[in-house]
C-alpha positions, 0 to 999 in steps of 0.5 A: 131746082126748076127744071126746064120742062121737055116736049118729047112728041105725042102718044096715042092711047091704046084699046087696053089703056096702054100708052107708048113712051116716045124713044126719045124720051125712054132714052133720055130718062134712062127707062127700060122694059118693066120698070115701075112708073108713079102716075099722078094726076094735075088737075083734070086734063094732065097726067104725071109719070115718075120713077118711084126714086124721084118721088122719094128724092121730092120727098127728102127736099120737103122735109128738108125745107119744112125742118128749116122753115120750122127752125126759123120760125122757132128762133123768130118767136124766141126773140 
């Protein structure tokens, strides 16, 4: 599941707090005009932006792994 991590330039932040996606990186990730982005923090210095869907999509493997670790170490115990 480890994705290769992409450089796609720098950005400057605007008077208004405002950040510009480099192109490339809107072209690659298919994001238009208006479209909601999550933004998280990691650590101190690194912010994260995502489409809500990934988020979700994150969410769904978690719960995924979390039912199968249950379910393993639940037949380990019953041994």
């Amino acid at each position: 599941m480890h994705k290769r991590l992409n450089f796609y330039g720098s950005t400057t932040l605007g008077e208004k707090g405002q950040v510009v996606i480099p192109v490339e990186a809107r072209e690659k990730l298919e994001l238009t005009k208006g479209q909601k982005l999550l933004a998280f923090g990691s650590s101190e210095n690194m912010l994260v932006l995502a489409k809500p869907e990934i988020i979700e999509q994150f969410a769904d493997i978690l719960g995924d792994l979390n039912r199968t670790l249950e379910q393993e170490s639940n037949d380990t115990t019953s041994k």
